[in-house]
N, C-alpha and C positions, 0 to 999 in steps of 0.2 A: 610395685613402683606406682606410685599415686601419680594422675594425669591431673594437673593443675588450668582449669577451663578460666577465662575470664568473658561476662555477660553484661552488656551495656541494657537496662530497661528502661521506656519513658514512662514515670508514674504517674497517676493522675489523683488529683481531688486532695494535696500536699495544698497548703496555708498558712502553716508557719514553722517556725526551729523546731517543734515541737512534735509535728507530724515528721520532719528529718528525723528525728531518735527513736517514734515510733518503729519505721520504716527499718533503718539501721540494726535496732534492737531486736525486730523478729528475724531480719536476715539472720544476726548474728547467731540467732538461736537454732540454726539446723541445721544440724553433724555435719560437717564436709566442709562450712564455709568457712573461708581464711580471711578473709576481710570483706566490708561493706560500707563504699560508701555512698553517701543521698546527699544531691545537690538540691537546695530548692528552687536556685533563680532557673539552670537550666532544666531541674525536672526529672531526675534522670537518674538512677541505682547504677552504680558497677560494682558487679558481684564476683570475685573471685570463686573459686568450690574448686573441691574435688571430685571427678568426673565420676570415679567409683565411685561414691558415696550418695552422689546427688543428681537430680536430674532438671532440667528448666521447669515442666511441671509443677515439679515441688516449688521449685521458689515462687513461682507466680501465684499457686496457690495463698503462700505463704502472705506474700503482699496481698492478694484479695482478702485473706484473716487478719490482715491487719487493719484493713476498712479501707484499703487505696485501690487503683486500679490501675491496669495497663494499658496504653496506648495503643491500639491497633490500624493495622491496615486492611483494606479487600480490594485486591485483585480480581477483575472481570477478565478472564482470559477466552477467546475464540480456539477450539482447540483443532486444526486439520490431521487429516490423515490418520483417525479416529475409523476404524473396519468394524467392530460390533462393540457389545456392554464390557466384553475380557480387555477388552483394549483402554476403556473407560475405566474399569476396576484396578488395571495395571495402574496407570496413572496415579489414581486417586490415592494409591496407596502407598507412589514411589513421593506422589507431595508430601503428605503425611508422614512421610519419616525424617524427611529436612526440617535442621535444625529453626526454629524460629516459624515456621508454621505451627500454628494449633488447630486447625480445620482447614480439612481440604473436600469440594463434591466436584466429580469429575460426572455430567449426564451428556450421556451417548445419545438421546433425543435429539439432543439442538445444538450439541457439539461446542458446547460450552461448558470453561471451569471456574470456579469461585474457591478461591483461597486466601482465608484470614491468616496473617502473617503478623509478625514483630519487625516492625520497620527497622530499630536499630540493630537485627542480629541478620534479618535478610533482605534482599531489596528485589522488587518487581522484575528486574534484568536477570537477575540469577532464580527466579522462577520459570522464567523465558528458556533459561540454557540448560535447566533439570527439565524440562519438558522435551525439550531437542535430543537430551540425551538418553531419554527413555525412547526416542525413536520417534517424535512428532514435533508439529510446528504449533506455538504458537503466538499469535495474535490479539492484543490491547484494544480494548474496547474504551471506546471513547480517547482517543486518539496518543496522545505524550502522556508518559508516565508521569505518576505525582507526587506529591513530598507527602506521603502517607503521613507522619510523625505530625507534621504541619497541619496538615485535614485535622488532625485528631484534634490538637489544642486550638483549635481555630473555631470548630465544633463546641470545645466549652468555652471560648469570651460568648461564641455567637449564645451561648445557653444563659451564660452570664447575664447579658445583655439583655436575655428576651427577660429575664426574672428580675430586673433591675427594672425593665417599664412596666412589666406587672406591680411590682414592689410601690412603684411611683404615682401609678393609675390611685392607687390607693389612699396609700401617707397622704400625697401632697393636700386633697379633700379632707382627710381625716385632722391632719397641722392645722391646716385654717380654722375647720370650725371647731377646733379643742379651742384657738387662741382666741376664736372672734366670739366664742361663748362667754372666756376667762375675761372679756373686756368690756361684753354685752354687746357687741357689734353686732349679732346675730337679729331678723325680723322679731318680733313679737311674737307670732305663734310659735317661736321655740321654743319662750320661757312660761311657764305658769301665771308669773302674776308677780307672786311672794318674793320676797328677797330674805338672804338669809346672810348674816353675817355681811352685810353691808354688799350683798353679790344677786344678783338673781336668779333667781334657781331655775333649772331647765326643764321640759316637760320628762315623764319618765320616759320615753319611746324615744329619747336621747342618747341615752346610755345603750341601746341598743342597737340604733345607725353607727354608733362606732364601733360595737363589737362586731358587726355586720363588717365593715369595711379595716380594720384589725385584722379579723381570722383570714383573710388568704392570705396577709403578709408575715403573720406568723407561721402558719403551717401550710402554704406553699412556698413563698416566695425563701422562708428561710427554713423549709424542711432538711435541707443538704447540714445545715449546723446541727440539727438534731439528731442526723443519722449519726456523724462526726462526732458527736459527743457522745453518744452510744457506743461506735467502737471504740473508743479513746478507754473512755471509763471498762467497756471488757477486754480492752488489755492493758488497764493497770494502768494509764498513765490520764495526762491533762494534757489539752492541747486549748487551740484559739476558740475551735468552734465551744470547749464546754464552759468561758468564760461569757460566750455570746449568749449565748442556752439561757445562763444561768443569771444573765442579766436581767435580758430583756421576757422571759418565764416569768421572773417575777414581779416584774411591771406587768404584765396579764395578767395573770393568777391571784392577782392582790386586786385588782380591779372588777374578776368574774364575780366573788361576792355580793360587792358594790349593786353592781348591775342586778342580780336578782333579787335586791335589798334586802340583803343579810346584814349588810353592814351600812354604817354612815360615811359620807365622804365622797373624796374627789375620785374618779377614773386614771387610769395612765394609760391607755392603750395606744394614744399618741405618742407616747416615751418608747412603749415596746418596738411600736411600728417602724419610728425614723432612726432607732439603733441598729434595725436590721437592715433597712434602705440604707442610711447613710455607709454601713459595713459592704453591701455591695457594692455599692456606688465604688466606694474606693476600692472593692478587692478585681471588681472591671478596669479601670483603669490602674492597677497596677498588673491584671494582666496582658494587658496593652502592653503598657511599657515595657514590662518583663520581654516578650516577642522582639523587642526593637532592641536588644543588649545583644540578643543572636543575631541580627542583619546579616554582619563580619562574614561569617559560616552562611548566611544564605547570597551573600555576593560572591564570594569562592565558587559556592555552588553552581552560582548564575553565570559562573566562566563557562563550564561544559559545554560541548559542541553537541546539540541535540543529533546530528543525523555525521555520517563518512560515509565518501566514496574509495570502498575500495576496487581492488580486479579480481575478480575470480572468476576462473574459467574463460581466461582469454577475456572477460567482458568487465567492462567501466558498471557497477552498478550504488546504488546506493542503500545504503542500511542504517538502522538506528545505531550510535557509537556505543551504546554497551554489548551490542554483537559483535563488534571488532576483536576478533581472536589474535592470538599471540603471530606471527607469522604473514599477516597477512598486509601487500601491499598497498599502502593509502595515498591515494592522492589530492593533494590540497593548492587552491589556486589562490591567487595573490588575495588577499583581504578576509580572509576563509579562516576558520578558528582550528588551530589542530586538533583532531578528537582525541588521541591518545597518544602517551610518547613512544617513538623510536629511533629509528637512522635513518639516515637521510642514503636513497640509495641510486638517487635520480637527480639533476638540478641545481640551483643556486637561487639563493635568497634570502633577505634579513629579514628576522624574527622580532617583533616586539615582545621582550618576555616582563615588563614590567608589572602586568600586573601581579607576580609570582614574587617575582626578588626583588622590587621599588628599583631596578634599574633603567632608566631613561632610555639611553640609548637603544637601539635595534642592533641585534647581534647575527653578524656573517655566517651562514650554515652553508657547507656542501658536503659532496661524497662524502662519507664516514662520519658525520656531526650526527650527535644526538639533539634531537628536538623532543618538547614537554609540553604534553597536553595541556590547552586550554589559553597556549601563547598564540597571538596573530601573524601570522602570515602576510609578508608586507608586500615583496614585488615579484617575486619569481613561482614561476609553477614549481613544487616537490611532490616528489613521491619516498616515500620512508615505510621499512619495515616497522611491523609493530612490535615493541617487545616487553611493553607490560600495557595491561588493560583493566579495565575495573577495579575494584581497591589498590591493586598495587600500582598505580600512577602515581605520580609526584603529586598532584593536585589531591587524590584518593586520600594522600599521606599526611598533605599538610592539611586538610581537614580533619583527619583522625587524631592529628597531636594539635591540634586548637580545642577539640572536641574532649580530648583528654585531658589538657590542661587547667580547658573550664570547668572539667567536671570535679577535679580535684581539689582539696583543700588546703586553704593555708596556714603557717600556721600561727596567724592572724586570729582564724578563727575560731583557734579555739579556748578563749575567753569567750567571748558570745556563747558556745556550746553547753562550755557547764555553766554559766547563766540561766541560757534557756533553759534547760533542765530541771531546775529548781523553779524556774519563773514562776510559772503557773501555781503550783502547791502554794509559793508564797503568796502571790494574790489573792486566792480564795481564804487565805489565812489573813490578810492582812482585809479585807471585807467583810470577813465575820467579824474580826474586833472593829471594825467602823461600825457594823450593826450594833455592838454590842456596846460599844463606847456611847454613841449616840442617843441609842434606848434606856440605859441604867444611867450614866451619866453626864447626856447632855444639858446647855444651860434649858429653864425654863421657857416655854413657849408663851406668847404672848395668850391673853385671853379670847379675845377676838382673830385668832388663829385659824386660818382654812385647812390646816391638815393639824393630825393629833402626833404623838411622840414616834408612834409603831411609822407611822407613815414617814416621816423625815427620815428615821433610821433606815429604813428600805428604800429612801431614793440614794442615798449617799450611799450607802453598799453598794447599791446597782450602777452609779458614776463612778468606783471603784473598779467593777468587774468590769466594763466598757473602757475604760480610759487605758487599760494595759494592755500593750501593742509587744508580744514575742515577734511578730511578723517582721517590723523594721530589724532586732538584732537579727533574726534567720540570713533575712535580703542583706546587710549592709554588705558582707565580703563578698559573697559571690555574684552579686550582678555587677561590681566594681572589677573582676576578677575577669567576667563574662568581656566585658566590654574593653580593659585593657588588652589581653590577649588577642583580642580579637582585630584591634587598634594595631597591633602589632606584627598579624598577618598582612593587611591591608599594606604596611610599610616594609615588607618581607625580614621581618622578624618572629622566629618561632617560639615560644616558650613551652615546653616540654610540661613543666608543671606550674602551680601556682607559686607553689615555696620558690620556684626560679623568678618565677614573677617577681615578688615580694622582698627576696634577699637582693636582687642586681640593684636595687635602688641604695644600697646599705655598702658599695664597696668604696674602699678608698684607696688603694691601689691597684694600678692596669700594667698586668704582663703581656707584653706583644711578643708570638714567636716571628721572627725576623724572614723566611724564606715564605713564601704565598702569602704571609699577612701582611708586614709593612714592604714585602718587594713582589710585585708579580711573579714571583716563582719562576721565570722563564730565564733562568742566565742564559749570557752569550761569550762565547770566547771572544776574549780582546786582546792578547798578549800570547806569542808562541815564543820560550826564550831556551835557546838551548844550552849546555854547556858545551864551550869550547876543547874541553881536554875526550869527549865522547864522538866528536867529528861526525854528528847527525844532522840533518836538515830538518827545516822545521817541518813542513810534509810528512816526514817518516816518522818524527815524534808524534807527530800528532794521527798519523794510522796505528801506527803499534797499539797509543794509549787508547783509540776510540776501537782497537777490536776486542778492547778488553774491557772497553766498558759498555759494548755492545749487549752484555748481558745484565748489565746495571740496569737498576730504575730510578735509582738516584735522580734529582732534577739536574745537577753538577756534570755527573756522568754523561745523562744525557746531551747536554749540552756540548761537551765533546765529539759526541757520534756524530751529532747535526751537524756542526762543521765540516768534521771529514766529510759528509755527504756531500754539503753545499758543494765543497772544490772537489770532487768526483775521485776519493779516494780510495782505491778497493782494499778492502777488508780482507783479512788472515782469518783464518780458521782459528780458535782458542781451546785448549783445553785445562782441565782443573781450575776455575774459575772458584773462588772464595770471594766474599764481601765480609770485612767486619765492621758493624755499623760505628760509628764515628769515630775511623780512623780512615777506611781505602776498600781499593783491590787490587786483588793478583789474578795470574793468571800463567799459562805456559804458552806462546805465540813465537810460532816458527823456531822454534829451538830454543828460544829465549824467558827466561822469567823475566815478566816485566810488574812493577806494583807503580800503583798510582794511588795517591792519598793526601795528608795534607801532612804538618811538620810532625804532629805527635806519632804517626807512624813511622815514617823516617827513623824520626827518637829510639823509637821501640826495638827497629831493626838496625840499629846502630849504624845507617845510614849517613856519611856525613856530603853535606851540601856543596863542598867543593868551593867554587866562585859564585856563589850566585846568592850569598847571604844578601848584598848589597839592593840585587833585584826584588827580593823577598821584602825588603821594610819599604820601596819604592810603591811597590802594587799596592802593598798594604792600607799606606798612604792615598792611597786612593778608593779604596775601599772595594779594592778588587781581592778576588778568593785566589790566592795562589794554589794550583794544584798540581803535588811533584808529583817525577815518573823517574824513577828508578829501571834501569835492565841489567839482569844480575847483579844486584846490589851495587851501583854506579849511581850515578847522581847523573842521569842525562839531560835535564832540563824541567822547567815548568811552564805551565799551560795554564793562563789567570781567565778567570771568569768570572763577569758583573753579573750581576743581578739589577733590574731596574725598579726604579722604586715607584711605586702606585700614586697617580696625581692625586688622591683623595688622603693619602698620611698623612702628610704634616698637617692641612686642614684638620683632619680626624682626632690628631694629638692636640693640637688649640685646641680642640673642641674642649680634652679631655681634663685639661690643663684650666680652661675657664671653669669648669664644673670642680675645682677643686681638688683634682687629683692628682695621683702620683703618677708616673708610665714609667715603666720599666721594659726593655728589650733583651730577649733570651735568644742565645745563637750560641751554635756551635764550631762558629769563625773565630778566627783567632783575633784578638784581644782589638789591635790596631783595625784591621777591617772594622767590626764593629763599632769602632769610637768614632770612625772617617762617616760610618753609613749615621749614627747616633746622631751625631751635629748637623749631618743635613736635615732629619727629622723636628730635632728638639727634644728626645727622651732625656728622662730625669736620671734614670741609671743604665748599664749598662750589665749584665750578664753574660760573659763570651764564656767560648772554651770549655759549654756542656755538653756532654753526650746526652744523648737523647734520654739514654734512662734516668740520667740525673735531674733533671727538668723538675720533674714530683719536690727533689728533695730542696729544689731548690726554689720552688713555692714555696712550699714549709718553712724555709725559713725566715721569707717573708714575712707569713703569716705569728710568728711568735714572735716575744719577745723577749730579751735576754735572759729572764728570771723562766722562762717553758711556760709565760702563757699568754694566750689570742691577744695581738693588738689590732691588725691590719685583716681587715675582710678583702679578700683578692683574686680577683676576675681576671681569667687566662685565656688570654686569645689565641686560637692556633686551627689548622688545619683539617683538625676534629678525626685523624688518623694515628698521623706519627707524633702526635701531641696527647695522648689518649691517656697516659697516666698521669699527667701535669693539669691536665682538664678534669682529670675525676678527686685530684689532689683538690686543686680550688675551692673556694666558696662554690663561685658561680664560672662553669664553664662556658666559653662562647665559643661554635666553632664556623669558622669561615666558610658557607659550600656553597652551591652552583645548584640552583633549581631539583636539579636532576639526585641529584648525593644527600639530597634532605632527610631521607627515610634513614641513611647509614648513620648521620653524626651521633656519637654517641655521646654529647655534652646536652646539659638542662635547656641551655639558648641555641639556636641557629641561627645564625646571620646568610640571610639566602642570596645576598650579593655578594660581589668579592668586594665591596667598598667600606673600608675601614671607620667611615664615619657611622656606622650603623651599630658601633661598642659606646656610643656618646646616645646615638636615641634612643639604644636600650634599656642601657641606665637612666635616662629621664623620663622615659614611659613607664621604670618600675617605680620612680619616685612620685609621678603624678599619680598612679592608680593606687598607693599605699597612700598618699596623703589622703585619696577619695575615701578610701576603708576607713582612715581615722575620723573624717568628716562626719561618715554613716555610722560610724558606732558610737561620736560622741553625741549626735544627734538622739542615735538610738536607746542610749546609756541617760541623758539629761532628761530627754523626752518623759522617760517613766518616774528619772527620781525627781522629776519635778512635780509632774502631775498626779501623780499618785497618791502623795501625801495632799495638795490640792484637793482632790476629791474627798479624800479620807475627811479631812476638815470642812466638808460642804462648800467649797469654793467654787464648784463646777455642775452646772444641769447634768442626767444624764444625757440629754440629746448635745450637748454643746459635746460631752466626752464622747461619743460612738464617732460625730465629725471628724474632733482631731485623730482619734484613733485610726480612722477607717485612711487618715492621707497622711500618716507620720511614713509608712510603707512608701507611699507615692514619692512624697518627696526622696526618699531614699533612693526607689529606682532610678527618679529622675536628676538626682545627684551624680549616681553615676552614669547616665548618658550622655554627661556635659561631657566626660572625656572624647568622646569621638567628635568634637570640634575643638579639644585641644592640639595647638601648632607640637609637634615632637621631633 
């Protein structure tokens, strides 16, 4: 039986779509893996394998053969309670086998350990607790742990940067005195004397100050594109750096001649120089920008409660919050950040949980309330068991499907993909025929001409090779993807994938399931009506039915029991208790069968209603749930129960309604209820009188059209449980939870409030971030088929073309970061 492992890596030294396929194509290549895929905005491989087959080793090796690298972390750990070197070597060898460690030295000397790790597969706390559990303490040097992943790429802008003012020291001296020679701005003693061709010609120790200030900005500043084009070319493919290589090479190379006067003619080494500068210039600021699409995930992050007090051992003490074990008492004072969720087992107090589900209000916690890490604490002292801590929090959770979502593709983008793929090959194809077109048969150059034929051909090749940017197609989906999704945590919206992303903006009709979606879930009994021919009180109808539905979980059910509670009614003993879902139950209490359901059980058991039809279309009318109770097949009466409807619906349906859609309401009330609760709302249709399993088929037929095929794209709103097959039926599922249940819903969207107007900003936040994707690809798309052929034709310097090229990226990113000051 194959063990199917999945592996989140951060890659480095990725520059465009191009290095993506790289990346992709050598995973793909080693036995065990099932899928691979490479994000370039966040950076990042998720590698599915087979555990048999493959090992992390191998795949990292595998990326290092590809010419990438991985992003690491190092841990300085203090290690106590360290007795000799066995004690040391114990250690060393129990880090070392945890997964996502690749070096661990544990010296018994100074009682210190150092362990290089993989930030995305393990985190400094959970080295902290493999340490503990081998039987020692240890302790963080240099105080609060760090976003290792963030050091790493923070480490290459700041690398970036230093090679940008290197890059700059240079060019900027080199640009001037190329232009102030080409104009004679220059003193006297630069030039000879002679004029040649109407110019004057420079001393020969000229050509040499620039090759002098040239060579570090070719083979330092832009050594990284040379290496990059080296692995690119040993494994087979093209990427950005071999079009830079291959530019701005031959602007040198064509000018070292020059220089040792092998040949006649003008220098470029100002061309080569400001294609590499101006290339980092923009590949620094766009990774700037790139950094700022993840904020989202690093404001989640910046929820966390750095420190909890819990009690052990009789004592109040405090600890770091990733040491907070399952189990253990925490207590939190009023303005205090929860460290991690659990129950509340002490106390009263409201919660601000807004930052999690975009719900305003402060929500009432006592005895028995669950509370979620990283909500505030408003007035009351609590104390609360812990019952999930580290990854498995709600907050752990919804960074790992933001992080998930960003990481994944849409499938937007995969045009861009097989684009890029081919980019490259076609450029250098499409540059050799501008050499060749220009050389063999361009027009005539004038007589008194400062360059010769070879030399026009080779500049226009080389504004060819510079001017084409795969980098903007790579970036346009996914920093659009990075920063929608992430826009949509911030408003407690989840998007599970990117395709969920991308298709909610595409629906055009909305199914609402009618109990917790458009009603609070919470019925109450309003109505106890007995029949008169059974000579029961409504008291006793109403124990019988609530000892029988004492074992329901029904909301309906429940809602019975609670009443009997409320007027202090004692409870029978039940036995043979049955439920069949969307009809009732039965049960055997005190000697008696009694069933309680709604009319289509009744129907079934050939039940007839007696006097009480009249009452039945009265409730109905109201948009109350009539619920009969049958004892020994008798008709004894029924027991109506409201449901109330959520201040935030019918707002939520305008909403739905202005954006041009349909809504449709699915229940399994009977026909009149439904129509009575419809017209308070304002739904467009009505769906009564489904059983639960029917839901699926009753999206489906939504979604087609009379002839069997797709008209209507159709988003189902429901509870993200007992909705679970009409949700996977949908386009796009949305499911309704509670901070806390976000990790279970098994729909593409979570809606982390219970507030219904949040199927309206979800839909307009997949509409705004697809419109930004189309922005960036058609940017990214005109961008090349514009200029391309421009160069091709000599229309473009090379230094004008390395410019645009190096900030076609830029703007891209920076197109998508307008969304995070779009209103949604």
């Amino acid at each position: 039986m194959t063990e199917t492992k999945q592996l989140t890596l951060p890659i480095t030294g990725m520059t465009c779509a191009n290095c993506v396929a790289t990346v992709e194509r050598n995973l793909k290549k080693l036995d065990g893996v099932e899928s691979a895929v490479v994000n370039l905005s966040s950076e990042r491989a998720t590698v599915d394998f087979d555990a048999s087959k493959l090992g992390l080793t191998e795949v990292i090796a595998r990326v290092n053969r590809a010419g990438y690298g991985i992003a690491t972390g190092e841990a300085d750990l203090i290690i106590k309670r360290l007795s000799d070197v066995n004690d040391a070597t114990r250690l060393e060898k129990s880090l070392a086998k945890l997964e996502g460690v690749l070096e661990a030295q544990v010296t018994f000397a100074n009682e210190k350990a150092r362990v290089r790790y993989i930030p995305t597969i393990i985190t400094q706390a959970e080295l902290r607790r493999a340490v503990a559990s081998a039987g020692f303490e240890a302790m963080e040097l240099g105080g609060e742990a760090e976003d290792a992943e963030a050091k790493a790429r923070e480490h290459e802008i700041n690398e970036q940067k230093r090679l940008l003012i290197v890059g700059l020291i240079f060019t900027v001296p080199l640009f001037v005195l190329s232009m102030s020679k080409d104009f004679s701005l220059l003193p006297s003693f630069f030039y000879t004397g002679e004029a040649m061709d109407g110019m004057r010609e420079a001393q020969p120790w000229f050509g040499w100050l620039m090759l002098a200030l040239a060579l570090p900005v070719q083979f330092y500043v832009g050594w990284q594109y040379y290496v990059g084009a080296f692995k690119a070319v040993r494994n087979k493919s093209a990427n950005m750096d071999v079009l830079i290589v291959m530019g701005s090479s031959a602007a040198f190379f064509y000018s070292l001649p020059i220089t040792f006067g092998l040949l006649m003619g003008h220098v470029y080494y100002e061309t080569a120089a400001v294609i590499i500068t101006l290339i980092k210039l923009g590949k620094f600021l766009e990774a700037r920008a790139k950094g700022r699409t993840s904020e989202a995930i690093k404001k989640l992050m910046g929820l966390r409660a750095k420190t909890a007090r819990v009690i052990r051992d009789n004592a109040e003490i405090e600890v770091p919050a990733d040491d907070v074990r399952v189990g253990d008492v925490v207590v939190v004072k009023p303005g205090e950040t929860i460290p991690v969720d659990g129950v509340v087992v002490e106390g009263r107090s409201t919660i601000d949980e807004s930052m999690l589900t975009g719900e305003s209000l402060p929500v009432e916690k006592k005895l028995g309330d669950a509370v979620i890490g990283a909500t505030l604490n408003k007035l009351g002292l609590l104390k609360f068991e812990a019952t999930k801590v580290g990854k498995e929090t709600a907050l752990a959770q919804i960074i790992k499907l933001v992080e998930d979502a960003q990481g994944s593709k849409a499938p937007i983008q995969k045009m861009a993909d097989q684009v890029s793929a081919i980019f490259v090959p076609f450029v250098i194809g499409t540059a050799a025929l501008t050499f060749a077109g220009w050389y063999f048969f361009g027009p005539a150059l004038p007589i008194n001409a400062d360059i010769d034929n070879f030399t026009r051909a080779l500049i226009n090749m080389v504004a060819v090779l510079v001017i084409a940017c795969p980098c903007a197609m790579g970036l346009a989906t996914p920093t659009a993807v990075m920063v929608g999704s992430g826009k949509g945590a911030e408003i407690g919206i989840l998007f599970r994938t990117s395709e969920a992303l991308e298709r909610a903006g595409k629906v055009d009709v909305v199914v609402l399931d009618k109990t917790g979606t458009i009603t609070k879930g919470q019925p109450a009994v309003t109505d106890i009506i007995t029949n008169h021919e059974s000579r029961i009180t409504d008291d006793e109808l109403l124990r019988l039915a609530a000892s029988v539905e004492k074992g329901s979980e029904h909301p309906l059910g429940e809602s019975i029991w609670a009443e009997a509670t409320t007027r202090g009614l004692t409870l029978a003993e039940i036995s043979g208790f049955k439920a069949t879902p969307g009809y009732g139950v039965r049960a055997e209490v005190e000697g008696k069968v009694a069933l309680i359901g709604n009319q289509r059980m009744f129907e079934a058991e050939g039940i007839s209603l007696g006097g009480l039809e009249s009452e039945v279309a009265r409730l109905q009318s109201e948009a109350k749930t009539a619920m009969f109770v049958a004892i020994d097949n008798q008709a004894a009466g029924i027991i109506a129960v409201a449901d109330t409807i959520k201040e935030s619906s019918k707002a939520a349906i305008e909403d739905l309604h202005r954006m041009g859609l349909k809504v449709a309401m699915i229940t399994g009330d009977n026909q009149k209820t439904a129509d009575a609760i419809a017209k308070q709302v304002g739904v467009d249709a009505v769906l009564a009188e489904v059983l639960p399993e029917g839901k699926a088929s009753e999206v489906k037929k939504l979604q087609l059209k009379v002839e069997g095929q797709k008209s209507n794209v159709v988003a189902m709103v429901g509870d993200g449980v007992n909705d679970a097959p009409a949700l996977a039926q949908a386009d796009v599922g949305l499911a309704i939870g509670t901070g806390t249940d976000v990790a279970m819903a098994a729909a593409p969207v979570t809606l982390m409030s219970g507030d219904l107007r949040g199927v309206a900003r979800a839909i307009n936040l997949s509409r705004k971030t697809v419109a930004t994707i189309k922005q960036n690809l058609f940017w990214a798309f005109i961008y090349n088929v514009v200029l391309i052929p421009a160069a091709a034709l000599g229309y473009l310097n090379p230094m004008l073309a390395a410019g645009a090229m190096a900030f076609s990226s830029v703007f891209v990113v920076t197109n998508s970061l307008r969304l995070r000051g779009q209103k949604i």
